[in-house]
DSSP file (Angstrom, degrees, kcal/mol; ACC not computed):
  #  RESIDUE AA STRUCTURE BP1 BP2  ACC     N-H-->O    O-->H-N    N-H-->O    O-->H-N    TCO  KAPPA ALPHA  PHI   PSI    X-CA   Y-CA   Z-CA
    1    1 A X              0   0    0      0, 0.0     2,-0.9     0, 0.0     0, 0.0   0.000 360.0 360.0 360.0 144.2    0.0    0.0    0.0
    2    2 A X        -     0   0    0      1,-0.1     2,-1.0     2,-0.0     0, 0.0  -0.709 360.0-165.1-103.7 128.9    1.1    3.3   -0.9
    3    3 A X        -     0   0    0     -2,-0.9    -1,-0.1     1,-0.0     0, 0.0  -0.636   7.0-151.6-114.1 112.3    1.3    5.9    1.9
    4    4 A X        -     0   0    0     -2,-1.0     2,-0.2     1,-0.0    -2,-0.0  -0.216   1.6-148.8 -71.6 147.9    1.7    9.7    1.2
    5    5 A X        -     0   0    0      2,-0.0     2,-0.3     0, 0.0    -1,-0.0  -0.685   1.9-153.6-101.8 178.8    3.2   12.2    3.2
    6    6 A X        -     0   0    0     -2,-0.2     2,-0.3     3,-0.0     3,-0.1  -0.883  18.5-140.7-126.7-179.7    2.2   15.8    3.4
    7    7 A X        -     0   0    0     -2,-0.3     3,-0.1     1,-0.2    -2,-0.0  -0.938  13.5-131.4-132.4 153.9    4.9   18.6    4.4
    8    8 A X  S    S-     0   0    0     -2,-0.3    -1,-0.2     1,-0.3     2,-0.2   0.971  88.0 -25.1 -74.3 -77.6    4.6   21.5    6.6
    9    9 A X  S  > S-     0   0    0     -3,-0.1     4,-1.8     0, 0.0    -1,-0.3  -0.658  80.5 -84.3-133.9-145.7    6.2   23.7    4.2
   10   10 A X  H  > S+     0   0    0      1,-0.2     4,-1.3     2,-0.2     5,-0.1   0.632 125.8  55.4 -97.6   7.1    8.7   23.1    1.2
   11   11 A X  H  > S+     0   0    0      2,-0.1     4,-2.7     1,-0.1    -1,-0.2   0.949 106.7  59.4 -86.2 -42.8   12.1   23.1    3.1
   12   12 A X  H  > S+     0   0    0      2,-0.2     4,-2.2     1,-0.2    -2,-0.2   0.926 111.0  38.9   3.4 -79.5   10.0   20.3    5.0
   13   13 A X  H  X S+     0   0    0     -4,-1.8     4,-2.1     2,-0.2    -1,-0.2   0.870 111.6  58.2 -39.0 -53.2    9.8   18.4    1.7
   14   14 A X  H  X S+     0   0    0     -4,-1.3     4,-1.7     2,-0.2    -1,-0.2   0.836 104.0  45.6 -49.3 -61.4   13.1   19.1    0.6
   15   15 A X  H  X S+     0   0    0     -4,-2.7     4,-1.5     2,-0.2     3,-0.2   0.893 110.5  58.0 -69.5 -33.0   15.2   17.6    3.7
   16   16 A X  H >< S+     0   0    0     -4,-2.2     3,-0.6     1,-0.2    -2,-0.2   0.976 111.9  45.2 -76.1 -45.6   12.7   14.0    3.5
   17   17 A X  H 3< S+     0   0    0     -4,-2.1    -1,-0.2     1,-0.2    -2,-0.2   0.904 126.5  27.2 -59.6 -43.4   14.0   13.9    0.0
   18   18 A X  H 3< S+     0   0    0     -4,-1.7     6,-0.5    -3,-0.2    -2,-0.2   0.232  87.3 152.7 -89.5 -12.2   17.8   14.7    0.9
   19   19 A X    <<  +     0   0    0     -4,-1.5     4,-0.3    -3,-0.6     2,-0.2  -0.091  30.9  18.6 -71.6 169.6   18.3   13.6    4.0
   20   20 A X  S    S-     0   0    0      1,-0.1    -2,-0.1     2,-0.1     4,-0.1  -0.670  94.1 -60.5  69.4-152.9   20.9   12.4    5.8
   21   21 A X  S  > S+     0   0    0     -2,-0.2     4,-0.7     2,-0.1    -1,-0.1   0.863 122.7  37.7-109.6 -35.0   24.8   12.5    5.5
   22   22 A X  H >> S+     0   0    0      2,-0.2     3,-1.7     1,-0.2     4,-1.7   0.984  88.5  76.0 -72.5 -90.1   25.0   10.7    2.0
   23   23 A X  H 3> S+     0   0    0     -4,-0.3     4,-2.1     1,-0.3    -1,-0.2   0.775 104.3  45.4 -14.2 -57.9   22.4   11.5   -0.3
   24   24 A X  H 3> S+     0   0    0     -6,-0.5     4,-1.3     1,-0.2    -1,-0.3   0.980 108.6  51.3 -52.5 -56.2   24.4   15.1   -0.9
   25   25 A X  H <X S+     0   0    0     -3,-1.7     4,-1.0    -4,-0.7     3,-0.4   0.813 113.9  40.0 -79.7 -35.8   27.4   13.9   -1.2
   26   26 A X  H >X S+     0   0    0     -4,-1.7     4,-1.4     1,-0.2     3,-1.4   0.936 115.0  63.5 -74.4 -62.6   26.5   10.8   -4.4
   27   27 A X  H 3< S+     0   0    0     -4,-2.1    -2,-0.3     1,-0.2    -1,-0.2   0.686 109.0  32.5 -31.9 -32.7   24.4   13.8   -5.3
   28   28 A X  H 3< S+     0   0    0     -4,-1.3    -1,-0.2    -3,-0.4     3,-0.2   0.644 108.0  63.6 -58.0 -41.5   27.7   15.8   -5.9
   29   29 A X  H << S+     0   0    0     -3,-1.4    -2,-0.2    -4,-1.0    -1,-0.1   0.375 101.1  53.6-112.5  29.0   29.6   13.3   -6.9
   30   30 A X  S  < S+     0   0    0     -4,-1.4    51,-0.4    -3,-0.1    -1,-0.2   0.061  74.0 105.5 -91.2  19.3   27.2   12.9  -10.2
   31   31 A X  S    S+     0   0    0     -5,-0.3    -2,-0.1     1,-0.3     3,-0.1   0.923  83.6  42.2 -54.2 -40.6   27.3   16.4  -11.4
   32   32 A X  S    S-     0   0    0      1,-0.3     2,-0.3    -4,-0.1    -1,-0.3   0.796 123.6 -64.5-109.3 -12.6   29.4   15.7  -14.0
   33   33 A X        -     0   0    0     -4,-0.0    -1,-0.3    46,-0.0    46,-0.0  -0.981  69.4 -26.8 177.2-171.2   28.0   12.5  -15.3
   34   34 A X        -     0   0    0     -2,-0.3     2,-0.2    46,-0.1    46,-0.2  -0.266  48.0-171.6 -60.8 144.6   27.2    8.4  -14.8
   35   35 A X  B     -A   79   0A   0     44,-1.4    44,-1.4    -2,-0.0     5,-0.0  -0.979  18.9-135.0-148.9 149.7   29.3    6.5  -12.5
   36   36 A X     >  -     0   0    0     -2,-0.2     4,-2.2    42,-0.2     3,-0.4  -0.556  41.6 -89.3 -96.2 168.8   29.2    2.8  -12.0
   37   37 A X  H >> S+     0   0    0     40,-0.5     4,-1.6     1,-0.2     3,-1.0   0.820 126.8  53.0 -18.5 -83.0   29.2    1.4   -8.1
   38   38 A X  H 3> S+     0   0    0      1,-0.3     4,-1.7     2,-0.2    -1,-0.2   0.770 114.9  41.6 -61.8 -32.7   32.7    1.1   -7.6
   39   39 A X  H 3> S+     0   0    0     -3,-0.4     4,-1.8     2,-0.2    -1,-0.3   0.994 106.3  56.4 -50.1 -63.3   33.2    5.1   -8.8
   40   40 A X  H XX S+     0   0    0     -4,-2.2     3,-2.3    -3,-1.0     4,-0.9   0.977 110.9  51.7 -76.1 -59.4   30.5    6.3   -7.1
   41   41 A X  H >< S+     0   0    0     -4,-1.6     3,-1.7     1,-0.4     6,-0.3   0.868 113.2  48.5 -26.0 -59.0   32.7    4.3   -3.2
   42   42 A X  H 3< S+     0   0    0     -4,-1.7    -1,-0.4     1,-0.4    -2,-0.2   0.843 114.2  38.2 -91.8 -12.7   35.5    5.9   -4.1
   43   43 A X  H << S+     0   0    0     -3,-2.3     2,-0.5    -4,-1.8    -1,-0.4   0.526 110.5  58.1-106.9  30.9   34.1    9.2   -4.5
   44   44 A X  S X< S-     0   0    0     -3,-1.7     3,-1.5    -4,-0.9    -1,-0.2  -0.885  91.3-160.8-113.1  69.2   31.6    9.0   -1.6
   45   45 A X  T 3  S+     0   0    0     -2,-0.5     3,-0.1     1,-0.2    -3,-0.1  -0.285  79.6  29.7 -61.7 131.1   35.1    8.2    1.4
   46   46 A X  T 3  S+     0   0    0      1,-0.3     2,-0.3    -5,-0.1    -1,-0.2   0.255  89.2 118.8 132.1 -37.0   33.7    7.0    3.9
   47   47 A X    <   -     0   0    0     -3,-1.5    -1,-0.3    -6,-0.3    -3,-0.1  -0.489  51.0-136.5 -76.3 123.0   30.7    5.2    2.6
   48   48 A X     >  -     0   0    0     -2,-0.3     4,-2.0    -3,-0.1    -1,-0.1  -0.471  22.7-111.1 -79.0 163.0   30.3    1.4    3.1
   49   49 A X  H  > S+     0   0    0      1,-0.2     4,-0.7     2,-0.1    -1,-0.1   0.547 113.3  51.3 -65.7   4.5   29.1   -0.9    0.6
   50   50 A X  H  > S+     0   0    0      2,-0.2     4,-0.9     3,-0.1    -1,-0.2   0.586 110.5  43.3-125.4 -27.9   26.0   -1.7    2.2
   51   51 A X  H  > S+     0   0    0      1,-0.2     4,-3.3     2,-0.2     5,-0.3   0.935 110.8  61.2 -93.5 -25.0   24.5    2.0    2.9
   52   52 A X  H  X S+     0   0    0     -4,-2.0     4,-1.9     1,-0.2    -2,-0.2   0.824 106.4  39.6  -5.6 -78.4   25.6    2.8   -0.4
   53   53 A X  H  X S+     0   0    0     -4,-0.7     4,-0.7     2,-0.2    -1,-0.2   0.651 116.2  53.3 -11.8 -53.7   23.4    0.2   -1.8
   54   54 A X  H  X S+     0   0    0     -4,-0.9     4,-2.8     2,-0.2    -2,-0.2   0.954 112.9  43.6 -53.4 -68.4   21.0    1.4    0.7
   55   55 A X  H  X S+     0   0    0     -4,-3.3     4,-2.5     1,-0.2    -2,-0.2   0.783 114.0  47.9 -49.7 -55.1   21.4    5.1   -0.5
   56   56 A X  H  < S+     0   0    0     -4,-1.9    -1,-0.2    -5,-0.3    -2,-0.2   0.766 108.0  55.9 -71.1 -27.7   21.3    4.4   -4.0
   57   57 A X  H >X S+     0   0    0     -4,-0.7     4,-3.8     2,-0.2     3,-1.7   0.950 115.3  38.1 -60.9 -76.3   18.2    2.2   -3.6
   58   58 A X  H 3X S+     0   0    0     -4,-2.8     4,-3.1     1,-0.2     6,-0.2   0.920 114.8  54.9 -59.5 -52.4   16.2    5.1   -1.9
   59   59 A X  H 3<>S+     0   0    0     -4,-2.5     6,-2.8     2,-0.2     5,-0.8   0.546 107.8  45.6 -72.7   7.0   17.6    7.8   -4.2
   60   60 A X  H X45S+     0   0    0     -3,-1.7     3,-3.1     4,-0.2     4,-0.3   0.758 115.8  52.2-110.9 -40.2   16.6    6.1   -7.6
   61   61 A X  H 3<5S+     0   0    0     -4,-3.8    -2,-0.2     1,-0.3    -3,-0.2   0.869 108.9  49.2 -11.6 -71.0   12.4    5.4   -5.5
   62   62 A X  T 3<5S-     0   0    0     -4,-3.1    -1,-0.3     1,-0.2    -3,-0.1   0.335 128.9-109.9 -96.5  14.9   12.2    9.3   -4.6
   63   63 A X  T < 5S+     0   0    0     -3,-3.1    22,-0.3     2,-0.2    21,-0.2   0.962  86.1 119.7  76.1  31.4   13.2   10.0   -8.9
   64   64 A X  S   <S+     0   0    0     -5,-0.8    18,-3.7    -4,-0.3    21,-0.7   0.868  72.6  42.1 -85.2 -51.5   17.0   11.4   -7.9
   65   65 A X  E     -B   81   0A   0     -6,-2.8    -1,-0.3    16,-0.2    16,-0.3  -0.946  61.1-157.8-119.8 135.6   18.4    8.9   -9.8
   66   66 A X  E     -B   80   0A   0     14,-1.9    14,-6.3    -2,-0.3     2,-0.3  -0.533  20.1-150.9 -90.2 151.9   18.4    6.7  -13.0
   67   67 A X  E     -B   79   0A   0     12,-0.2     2,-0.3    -2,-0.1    12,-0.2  -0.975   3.8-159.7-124.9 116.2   20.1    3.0  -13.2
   68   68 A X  E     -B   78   0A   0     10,-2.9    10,-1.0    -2,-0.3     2,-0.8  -0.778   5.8-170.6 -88.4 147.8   21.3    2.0  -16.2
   69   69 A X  E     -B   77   0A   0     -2,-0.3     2,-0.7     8,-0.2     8,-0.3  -0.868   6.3-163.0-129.7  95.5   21.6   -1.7  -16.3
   70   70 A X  E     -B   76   0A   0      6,-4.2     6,-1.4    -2,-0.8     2,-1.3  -0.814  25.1-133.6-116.5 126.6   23.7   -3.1  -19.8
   71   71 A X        +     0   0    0     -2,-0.7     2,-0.3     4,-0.1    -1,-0.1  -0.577  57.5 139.1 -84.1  94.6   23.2   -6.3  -20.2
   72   72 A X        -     0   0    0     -2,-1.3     2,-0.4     4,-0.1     4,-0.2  -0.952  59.6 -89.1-140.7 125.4   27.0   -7.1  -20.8
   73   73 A X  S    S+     0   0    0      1,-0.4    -2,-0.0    -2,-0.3     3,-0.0  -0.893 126.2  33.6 -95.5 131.3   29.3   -9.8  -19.7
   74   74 A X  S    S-     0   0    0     -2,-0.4    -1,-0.4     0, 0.0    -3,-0.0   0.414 115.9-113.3 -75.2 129.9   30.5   -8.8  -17.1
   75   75 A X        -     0   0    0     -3,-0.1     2,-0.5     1,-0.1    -4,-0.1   0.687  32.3-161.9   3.0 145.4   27.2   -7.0  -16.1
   76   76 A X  E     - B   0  70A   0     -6,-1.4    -6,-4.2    -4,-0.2     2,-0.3  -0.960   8.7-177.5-149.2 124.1   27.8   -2.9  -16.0
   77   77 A X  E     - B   0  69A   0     -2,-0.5   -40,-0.5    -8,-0.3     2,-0.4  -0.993   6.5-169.2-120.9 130.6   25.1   -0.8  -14.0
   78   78 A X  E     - B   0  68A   0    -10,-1.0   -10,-2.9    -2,-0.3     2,-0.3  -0.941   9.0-157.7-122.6 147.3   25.5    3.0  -14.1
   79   79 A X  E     +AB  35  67A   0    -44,-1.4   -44,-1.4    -2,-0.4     2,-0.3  -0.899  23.7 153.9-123.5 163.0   23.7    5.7  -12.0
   80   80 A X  E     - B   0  66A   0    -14,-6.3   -14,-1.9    -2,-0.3     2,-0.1  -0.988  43.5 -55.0-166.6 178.6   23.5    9.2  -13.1
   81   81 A X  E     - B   0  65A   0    -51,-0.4   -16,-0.2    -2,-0.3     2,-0.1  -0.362  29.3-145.0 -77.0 130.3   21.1   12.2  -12.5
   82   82 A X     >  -     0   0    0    -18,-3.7     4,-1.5     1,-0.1     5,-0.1  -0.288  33.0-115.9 -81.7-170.4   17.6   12.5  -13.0
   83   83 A X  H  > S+     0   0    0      2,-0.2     4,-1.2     3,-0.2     5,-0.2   0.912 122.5  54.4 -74.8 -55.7   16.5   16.0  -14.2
   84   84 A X  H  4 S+     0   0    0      1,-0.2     4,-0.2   -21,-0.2   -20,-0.1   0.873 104.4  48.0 -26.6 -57.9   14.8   15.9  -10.9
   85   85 A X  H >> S+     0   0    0    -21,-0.7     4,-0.8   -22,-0.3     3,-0.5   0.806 109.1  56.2 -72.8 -17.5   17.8   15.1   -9.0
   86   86 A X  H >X S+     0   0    0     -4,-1.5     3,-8.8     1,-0.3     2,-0.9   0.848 104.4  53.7 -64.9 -82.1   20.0   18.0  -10.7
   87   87 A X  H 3X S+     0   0    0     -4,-1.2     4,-0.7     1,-0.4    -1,-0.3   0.582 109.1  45.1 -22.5 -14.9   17.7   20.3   -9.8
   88   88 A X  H <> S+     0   0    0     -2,-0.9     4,-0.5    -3,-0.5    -1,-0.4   0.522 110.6  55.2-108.5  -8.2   18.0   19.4   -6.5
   89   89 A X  H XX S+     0   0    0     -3,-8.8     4,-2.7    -4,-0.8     3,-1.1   0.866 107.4  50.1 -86.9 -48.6   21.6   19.3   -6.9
   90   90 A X  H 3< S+     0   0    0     -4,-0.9     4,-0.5     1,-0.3    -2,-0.2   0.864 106.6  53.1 -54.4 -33.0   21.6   22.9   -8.1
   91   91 A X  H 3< S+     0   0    0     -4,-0.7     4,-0.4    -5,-0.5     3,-0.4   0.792 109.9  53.0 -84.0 -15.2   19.5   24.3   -5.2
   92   92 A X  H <X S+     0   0    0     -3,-1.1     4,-3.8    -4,-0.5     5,-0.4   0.749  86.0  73.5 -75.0 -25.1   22.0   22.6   -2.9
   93   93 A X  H  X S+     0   0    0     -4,-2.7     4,-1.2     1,-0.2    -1,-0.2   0.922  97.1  57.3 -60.8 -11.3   25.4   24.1   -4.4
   94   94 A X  H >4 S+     0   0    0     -4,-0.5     3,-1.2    -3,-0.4     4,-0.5   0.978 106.3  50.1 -69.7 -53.0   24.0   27.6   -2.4
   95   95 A X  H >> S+     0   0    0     -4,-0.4     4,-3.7     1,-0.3     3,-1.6   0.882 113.8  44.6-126.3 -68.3   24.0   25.3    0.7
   96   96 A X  H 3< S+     0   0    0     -4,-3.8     4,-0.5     1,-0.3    -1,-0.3   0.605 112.3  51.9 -81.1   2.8   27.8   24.1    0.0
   97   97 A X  T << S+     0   0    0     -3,-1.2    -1,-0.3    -4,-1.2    -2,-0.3   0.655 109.5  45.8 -65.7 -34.2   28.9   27.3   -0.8
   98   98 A X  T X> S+     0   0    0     -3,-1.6     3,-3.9    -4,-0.5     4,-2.7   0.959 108.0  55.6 -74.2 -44.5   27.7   28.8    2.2
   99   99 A X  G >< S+     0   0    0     -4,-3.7     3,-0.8     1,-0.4    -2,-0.2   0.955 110.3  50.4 -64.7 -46.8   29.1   25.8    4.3
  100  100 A X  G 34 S+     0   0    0     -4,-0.5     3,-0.4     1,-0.2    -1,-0.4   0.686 105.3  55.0 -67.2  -8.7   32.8   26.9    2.4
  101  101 A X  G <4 S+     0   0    0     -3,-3.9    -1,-0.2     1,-0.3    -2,-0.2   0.647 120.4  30.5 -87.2 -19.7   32.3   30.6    3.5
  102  102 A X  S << S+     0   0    0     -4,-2.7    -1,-0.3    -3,-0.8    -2,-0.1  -0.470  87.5 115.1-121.0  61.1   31.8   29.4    7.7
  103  103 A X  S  > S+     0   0    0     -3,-0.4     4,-1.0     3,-0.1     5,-0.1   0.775  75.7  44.8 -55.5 -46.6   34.2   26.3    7.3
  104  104 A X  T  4 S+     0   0    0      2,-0.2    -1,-0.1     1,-0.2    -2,-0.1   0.294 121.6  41.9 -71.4  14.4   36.9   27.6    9.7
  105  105 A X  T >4 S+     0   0    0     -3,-0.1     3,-0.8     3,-0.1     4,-0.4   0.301 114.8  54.3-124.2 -45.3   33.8   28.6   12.2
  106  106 A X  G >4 S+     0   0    0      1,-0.2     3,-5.3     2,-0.2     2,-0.6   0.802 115.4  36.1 -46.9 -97.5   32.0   25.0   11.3
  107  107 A X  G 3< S+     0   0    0     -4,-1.0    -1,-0.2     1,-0.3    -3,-0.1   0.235 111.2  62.7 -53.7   8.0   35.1   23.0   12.3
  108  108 A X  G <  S+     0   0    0     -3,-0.8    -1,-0.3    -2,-0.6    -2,-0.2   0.178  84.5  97.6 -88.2  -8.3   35.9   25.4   15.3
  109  109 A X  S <  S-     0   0    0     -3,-5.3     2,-1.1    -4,-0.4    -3,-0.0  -0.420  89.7-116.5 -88.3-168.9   32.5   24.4   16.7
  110  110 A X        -     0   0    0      1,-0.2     3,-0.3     2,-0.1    -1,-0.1  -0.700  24.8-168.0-119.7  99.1   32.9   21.5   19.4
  111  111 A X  S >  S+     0   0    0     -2,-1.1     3,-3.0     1,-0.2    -1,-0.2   0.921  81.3  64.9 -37.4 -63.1   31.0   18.5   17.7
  112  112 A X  T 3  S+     0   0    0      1,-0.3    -1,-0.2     3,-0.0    -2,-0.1   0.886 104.7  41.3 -49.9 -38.4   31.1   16.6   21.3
  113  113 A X  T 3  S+     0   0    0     -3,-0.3     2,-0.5     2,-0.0    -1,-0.3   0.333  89.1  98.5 -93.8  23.6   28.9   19.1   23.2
  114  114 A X    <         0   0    0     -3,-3.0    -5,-0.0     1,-0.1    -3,-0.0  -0.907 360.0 360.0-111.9 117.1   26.3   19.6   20.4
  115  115 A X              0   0    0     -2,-0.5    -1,-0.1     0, 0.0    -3,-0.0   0.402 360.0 360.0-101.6 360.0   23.7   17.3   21.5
């Protein structure tokens, strides 16, 4: 059964689509084109194979991303950006611009007492 959400307003919307620590960052690191699995690991550090998976799963559901699948021995899947997900990549580069104008005040704060 399919269950809808509704949103408060559209920043609301925005973050259920984007959320987490991931989703930005494979969003990023398809700006410039398709990348098969083992691309998209190494330019997401950090990322296991399994939320990856996870991540990629969820982000091709909510229309972020297309999976190409060529049926090729051995097997070759690429993901790359829906029109949706650019656009959602473009309203984020203000976000990661801002976050590079307070980086030295970002990584001054103290992470341990932020609850």
């Amino acid at each position: 059964m399919i269950k809808n959400r509704t949103f408060t307003c559209g920043l609301d919307a925005a973050i259920a689509v984007v959320g987490g620590k991931w989703k930005g960052l494979i969003l990023f690191a398809l700006q410039d084109g398709p990348l098969r699995f083992g691309e998209l690991r190494r330019a997401v550090p950090g990322i296991s194979e399994r939320v990856l998976i996870l991540q990629l799963r969820e982000m091709e559901t909510t229309g972020l991303l297309h999976r190409e699948v060529y049926h090729q021995v051995p097997p070759k899947v690429e993901y790359s950006l829906t029109e949706f997900g650019d656009s959602l990549n473009t309203a984020m580069a203000v976000l990661g611009e801002w976050g590079e104008e307070h980086l030295e005040r970002i990584e001054a704060i103290p992470w341990s007492d932020v609850k």
